[in-house]
MDAnalysis code that builds the backbone (N, CA, C; Angstrom):
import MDAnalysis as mda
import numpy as np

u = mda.Universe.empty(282, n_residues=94, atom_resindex=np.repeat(np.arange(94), 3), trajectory=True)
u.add_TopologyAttr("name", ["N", "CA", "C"] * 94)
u.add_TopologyAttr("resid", np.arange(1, 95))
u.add_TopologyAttr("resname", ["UNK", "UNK", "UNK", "UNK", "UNK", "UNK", "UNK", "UNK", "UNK", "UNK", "UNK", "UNK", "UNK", "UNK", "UNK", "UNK", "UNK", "UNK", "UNK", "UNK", "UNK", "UNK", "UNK", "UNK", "UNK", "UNK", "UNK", "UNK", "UNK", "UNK", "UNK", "UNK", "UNK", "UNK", "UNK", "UNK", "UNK", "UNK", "UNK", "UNK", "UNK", "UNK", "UNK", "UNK", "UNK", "UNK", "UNK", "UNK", "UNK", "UNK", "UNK", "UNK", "UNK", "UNK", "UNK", "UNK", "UNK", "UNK", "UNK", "UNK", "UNK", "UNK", "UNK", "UNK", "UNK", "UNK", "UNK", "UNK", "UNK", "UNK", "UNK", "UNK", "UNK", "UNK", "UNK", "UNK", "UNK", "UNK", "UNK", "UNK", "UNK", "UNK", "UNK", "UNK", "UNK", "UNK", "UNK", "UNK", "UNK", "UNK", "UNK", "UNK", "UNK", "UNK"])
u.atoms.positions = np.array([
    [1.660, 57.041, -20.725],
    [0.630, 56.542, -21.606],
    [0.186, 55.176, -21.123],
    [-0.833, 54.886, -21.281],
    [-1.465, 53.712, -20.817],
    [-2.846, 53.949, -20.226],
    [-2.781, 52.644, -18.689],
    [-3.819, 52.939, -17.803],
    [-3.249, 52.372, -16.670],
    [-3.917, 53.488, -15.431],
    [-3.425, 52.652, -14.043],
    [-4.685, 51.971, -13.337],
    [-3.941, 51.391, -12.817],
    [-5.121, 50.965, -12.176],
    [-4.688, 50.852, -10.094],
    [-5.476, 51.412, -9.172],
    [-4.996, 51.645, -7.725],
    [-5.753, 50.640, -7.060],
    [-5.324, 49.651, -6.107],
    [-6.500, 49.247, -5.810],
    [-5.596, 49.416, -4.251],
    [-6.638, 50.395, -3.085],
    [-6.446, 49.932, -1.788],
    [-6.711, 49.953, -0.639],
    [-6.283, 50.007, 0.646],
    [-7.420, 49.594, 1.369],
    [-7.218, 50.088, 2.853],
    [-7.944, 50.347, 4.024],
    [-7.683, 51.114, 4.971],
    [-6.715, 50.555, 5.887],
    [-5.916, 50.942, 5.907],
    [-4.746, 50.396, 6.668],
    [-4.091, 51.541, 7.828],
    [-2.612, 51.449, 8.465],
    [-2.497, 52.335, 9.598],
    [-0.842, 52.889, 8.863],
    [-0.793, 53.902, 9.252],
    [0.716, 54.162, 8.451],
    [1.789, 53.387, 9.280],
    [2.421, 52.862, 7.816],
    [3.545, 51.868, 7.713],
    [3.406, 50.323, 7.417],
    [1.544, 49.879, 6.796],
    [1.257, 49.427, 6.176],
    [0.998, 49.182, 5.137],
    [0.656, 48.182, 4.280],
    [0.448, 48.420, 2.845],
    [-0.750, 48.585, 2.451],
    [-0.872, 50.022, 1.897],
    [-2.007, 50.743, 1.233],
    [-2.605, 50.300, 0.591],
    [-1.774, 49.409, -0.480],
    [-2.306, 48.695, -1.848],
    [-1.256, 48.543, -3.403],
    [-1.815, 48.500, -4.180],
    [-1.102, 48.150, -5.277],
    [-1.208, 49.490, -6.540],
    [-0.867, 50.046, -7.129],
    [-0.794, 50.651, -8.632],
    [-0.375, 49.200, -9.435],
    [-1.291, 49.822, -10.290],
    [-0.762, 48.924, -11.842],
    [-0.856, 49.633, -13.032],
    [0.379, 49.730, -14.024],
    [0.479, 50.451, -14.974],
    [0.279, 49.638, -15.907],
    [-0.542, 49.240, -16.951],
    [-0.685, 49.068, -18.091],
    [-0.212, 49.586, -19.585],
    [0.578, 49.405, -20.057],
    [0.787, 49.982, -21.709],
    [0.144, 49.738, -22.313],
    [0.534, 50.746, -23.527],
    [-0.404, 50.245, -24.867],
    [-0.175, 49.164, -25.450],
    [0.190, 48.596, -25.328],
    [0.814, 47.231, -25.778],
    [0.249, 45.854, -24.784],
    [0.052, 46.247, -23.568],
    [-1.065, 45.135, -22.769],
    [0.436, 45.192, -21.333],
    [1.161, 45.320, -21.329],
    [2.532, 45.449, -20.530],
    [2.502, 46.132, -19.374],
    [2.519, 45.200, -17.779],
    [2.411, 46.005, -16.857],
    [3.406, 45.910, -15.999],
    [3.485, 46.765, -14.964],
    [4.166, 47.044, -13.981],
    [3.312, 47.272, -12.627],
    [3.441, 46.782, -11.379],
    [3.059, 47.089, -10.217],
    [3.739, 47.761, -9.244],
    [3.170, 49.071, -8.550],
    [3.956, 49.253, -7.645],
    [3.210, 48.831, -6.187],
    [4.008, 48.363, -5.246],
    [3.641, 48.113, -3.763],
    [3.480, 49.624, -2.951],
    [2.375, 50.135, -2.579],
    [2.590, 51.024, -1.720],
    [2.402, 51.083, -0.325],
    [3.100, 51.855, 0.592],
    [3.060, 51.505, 1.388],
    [2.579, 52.867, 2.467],
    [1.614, 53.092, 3.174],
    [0.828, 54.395, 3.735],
    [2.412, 54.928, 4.727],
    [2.225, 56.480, 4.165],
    [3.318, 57.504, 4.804],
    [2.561, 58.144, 5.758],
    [1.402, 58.679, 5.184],
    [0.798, 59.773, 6.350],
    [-0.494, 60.266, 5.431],
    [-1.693, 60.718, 6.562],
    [-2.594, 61.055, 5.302],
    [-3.107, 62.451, 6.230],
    [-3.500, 63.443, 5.336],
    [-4.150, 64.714, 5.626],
    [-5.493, 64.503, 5.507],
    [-5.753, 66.208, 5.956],
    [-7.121, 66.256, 5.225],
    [-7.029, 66.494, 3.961],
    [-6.031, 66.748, 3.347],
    [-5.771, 67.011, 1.391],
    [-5.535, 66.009, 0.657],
    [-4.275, 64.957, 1.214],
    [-4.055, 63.974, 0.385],
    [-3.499, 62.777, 1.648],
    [-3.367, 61.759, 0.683],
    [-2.520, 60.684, 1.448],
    [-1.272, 60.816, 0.676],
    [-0.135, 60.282, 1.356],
    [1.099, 60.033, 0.675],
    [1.821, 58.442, 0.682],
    [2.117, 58.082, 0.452],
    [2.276, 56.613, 0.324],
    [4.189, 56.262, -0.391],
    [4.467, 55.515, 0.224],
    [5.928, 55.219, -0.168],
    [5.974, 53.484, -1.532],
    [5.908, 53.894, -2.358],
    [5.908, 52.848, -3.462],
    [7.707, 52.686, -4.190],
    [7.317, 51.001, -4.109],
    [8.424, 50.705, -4.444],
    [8.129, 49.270, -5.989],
    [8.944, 49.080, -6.600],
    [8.260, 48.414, -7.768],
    [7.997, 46.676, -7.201],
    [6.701, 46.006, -7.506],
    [6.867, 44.628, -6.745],
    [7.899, 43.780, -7.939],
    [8.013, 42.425, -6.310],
    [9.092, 41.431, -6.880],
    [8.533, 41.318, -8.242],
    [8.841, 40.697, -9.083],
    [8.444, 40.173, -10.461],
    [7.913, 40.785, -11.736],
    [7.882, 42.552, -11.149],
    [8.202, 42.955, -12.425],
    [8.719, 43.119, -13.321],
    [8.573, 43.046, -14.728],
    [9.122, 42.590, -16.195],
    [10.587, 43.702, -15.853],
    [11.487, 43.372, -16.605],
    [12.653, 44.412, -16.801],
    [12.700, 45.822, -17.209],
    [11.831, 46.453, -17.303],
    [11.806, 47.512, -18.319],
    [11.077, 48.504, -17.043],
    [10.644, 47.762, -15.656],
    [9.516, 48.040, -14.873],
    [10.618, 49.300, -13.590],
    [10.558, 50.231, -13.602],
    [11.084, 51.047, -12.516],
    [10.977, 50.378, -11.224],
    [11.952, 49.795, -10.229],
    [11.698, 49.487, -9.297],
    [12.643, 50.194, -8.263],
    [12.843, 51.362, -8.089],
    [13.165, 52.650, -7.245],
    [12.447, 52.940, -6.211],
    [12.742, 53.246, -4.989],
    [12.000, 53.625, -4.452],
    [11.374, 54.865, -4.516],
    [10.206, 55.645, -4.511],
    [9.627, 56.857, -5.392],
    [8.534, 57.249, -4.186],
    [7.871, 58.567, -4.341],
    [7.001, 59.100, -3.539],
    [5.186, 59.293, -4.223],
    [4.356, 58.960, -3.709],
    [2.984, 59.104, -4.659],
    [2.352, 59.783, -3.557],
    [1.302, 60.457, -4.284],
    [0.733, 61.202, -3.471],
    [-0.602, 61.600, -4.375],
    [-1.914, 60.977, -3.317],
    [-3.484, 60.985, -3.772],
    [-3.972, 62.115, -3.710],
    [-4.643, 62.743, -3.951],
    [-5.111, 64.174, -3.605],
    [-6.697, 64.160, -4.142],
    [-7.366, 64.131, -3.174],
    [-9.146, 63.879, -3.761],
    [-9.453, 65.250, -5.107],
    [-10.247, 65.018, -5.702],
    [-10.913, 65.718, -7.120],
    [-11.899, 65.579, -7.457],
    [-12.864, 66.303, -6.333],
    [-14.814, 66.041, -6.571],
    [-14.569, 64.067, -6.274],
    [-15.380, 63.623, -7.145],
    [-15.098, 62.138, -6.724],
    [-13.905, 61.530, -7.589],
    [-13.008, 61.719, -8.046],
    [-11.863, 61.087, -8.509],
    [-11.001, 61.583, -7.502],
    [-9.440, 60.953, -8.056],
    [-8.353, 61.026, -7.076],
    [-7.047, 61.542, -8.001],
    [-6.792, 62.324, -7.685],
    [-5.413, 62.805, -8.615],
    [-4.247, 61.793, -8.430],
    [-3.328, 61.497, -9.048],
    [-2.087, 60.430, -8.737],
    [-1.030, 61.022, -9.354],
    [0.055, 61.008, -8.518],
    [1.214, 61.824, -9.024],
    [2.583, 60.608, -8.018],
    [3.294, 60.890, -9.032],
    [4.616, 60.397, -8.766],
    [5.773, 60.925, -8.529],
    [7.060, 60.343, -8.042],
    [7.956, 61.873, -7.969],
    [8.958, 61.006, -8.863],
    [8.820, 59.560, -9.201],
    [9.343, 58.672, -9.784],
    [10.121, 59.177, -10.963],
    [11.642, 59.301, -11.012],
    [12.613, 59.924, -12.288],
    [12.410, 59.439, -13.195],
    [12.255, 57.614, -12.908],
    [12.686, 56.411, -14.124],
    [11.546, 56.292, -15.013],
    [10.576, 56.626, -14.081],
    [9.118, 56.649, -14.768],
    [8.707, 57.697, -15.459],
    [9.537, 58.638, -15.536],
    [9.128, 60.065, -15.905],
    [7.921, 61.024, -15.069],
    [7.957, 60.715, -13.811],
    [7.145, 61.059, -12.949],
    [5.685, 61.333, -13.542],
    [5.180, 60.325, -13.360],
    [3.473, 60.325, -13.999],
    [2.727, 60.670, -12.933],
    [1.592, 61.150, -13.516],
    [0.486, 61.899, -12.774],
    [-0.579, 61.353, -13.626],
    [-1.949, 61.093, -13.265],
    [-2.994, 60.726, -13.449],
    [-4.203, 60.955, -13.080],
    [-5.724, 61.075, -13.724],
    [-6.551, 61.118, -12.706],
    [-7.522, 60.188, -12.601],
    [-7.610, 59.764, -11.438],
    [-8.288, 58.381, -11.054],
    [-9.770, 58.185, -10.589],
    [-10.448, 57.270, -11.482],
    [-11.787, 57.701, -11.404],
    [-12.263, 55.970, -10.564],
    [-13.712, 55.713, -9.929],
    [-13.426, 54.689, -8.797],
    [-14.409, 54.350, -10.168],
    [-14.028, 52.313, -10.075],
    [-15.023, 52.134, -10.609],
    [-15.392, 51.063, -9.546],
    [-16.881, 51.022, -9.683],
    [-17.956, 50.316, -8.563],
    [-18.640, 49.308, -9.166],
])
């Protein structure tokens, strides 16, 4: 529950992709660092881990995400246990 927010950017695998940010209902976030695994023609996959200075409550595991295009949005899925493996769909805003 909440909102994410992805922001990232063209990089080479084993760089950093960019950031997730999870928002609660409550205003309460968490960031994850991701970092580019490999990308297809279907999806990218990205290795996210939680950044320094997230609040306590914030999963900082290392976990698997994986983008998968959807007309113009982006599907977001997690394999994340602690997080309850969230999935999302991500729309660009411009």
């Amino acid at each position: 529950m909440g909102t994410f927010r992805l922001t990232v950017e063209k990089v080479a695998v084993g760089e950093k992709l960019g950031t997730l940010r999870h928002i609660d209902l409550l205003g309460g976030t968490c960031d994850d660092v991701l970092t580019l695994e490999r990308v297809t023609e279907k999806e990218i996959v990205a290795d996210a881990v939680g950044a320094k200075g997230n609040r306590g409550v914030c999963e900082q595991a290392l976990h698997t995400v994986r983008l998968t295009p959807v007309g113009d949005d982006l599907r977001y899925e997690s394999d994340s246990k602690g997080s309850g493996r969230p999935e999302a769909r991500l729309s660009r805003i411009r």
